[in-house]
N, C-alpha and C positions, 0 to 999 in steps of 0.2 A: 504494500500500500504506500511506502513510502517512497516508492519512485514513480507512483500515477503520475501522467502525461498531466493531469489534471491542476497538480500541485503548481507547473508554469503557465498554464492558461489561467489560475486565478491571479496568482501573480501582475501577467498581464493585463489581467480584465479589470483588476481591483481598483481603478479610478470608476473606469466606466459604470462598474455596479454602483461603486460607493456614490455618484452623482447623478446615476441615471442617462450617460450621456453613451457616446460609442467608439469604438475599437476596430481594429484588424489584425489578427494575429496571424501571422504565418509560421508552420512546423511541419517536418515528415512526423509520421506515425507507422509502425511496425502492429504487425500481431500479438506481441507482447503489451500493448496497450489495450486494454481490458475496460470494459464499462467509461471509455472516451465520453467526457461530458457531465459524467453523473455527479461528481465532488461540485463543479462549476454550476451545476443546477441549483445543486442544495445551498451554494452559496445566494443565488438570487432567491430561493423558494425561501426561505427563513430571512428574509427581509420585505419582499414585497409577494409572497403567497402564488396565488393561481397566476395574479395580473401579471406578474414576471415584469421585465423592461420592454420599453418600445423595441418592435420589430426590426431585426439586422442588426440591433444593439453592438453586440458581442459576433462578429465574423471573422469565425476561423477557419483560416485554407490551411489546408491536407492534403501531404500530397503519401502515398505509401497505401499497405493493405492492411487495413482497420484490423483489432480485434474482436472477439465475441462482445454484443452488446455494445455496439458504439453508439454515441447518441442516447443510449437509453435515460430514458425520463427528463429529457433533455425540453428546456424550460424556455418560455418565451421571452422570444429576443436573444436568442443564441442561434447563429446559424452555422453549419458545420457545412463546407464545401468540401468536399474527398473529390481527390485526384487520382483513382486507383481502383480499391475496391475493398468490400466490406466481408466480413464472416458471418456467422449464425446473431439472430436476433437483432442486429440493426435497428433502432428507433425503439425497442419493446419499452412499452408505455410510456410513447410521446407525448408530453405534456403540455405543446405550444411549440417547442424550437422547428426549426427548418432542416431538413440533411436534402443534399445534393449530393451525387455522388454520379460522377463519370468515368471513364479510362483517359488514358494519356493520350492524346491525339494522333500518335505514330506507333498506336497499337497493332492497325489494320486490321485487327478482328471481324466480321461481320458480327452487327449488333444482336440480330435476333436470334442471332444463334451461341452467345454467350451467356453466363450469369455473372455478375455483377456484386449480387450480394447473398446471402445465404438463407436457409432456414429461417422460419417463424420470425420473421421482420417485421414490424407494428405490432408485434404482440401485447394484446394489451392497452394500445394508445387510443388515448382521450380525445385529444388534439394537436394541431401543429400538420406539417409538408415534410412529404418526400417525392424526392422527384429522382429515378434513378435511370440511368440509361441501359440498354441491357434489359436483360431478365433477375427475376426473383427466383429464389429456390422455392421450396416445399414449405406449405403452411403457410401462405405471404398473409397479413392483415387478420390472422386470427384475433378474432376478440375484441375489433377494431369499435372505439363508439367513437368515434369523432374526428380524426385525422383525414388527411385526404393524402392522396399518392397517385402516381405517373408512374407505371413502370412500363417495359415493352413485352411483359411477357411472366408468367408465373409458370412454380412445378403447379403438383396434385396440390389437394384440397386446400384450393385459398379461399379467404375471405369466411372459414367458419365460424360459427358465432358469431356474427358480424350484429352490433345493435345498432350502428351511425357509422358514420365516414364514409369516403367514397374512393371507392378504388378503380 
């Protein structure tokens, strides 16, 4: 825990929260970055609650392949732009913030025939954006009440339990 990625984005972010005002952080991120977002959350949620900061607040570029749970509970007015690509769970229960998440330009992949991000992504989310290029794995937007998402493609059973959001 005490090498979370998380520890220099608050760093970073710590005017911006402390004033309400905004930011742009730039960082690679590895797989070893686990729950990417969630300390930085909790930093805004135990000051200003659901309402979070104003939108794009907090914009962090990423460039590297996230680990499990990136983004999760990831709070409004945080936007996370990934340059790369994500693991299992991505967004699960997004609370407001935004993920973006593409490949590198000189990938060449075809799109729709990639995945992007992994397993049970939005699990769980309330609210907040994901916009992902690519495909989804298995499970995408289980349990989803409120978020909305863009992907170009999902595995098997997505959107179960779905009560809101739009996928």
């Amino acid at each position: 825990l005490e090498k979370a990625l998380d520890h220099e984005l608050i760093k970073q972010a710590k005017h911006a929260i402390e004033s309400r005002s905004s930011c742009e952080i730039h960082t690679p991120i590895s797989n070893i970055n686990r729950t990417a977002g969630t300390l930085l959350s909790h930093e805004i949620a135990k000051r200003y609650g659901n309402d979070g900061l104003p939108n794009d607040s907090i914009r962090v570029n990423l460039t590297g392949t996230a680990g499990q749970s990136f983004g999760a509970f990831l709070a409004k007015g945080i936007t996370f732009n990934l340059i790369g690509e994500g693991n299992d769970y991505v967004g699960k229960g997004l609370c407001g913030g935004k993920i973006i998440i593409r490949p590198p330009r000189a990938s060449g992949l075809e799109t729709s025939k990639n995945t992007i991000i992994g397993k049970a992504v939005l699990y769980g989310a309330t609210s907040g954006f994901l916009f992902a290029a690519w495909r989804a794995g298995e499970r995408f937007s289980v349990r989803n009440s409120g978020s909305t998402a863009v992907v170009e493609g999902v595995g098997t059973n997505a959107c179960e339990y779905m009560t809101g959001g739009n996928t």
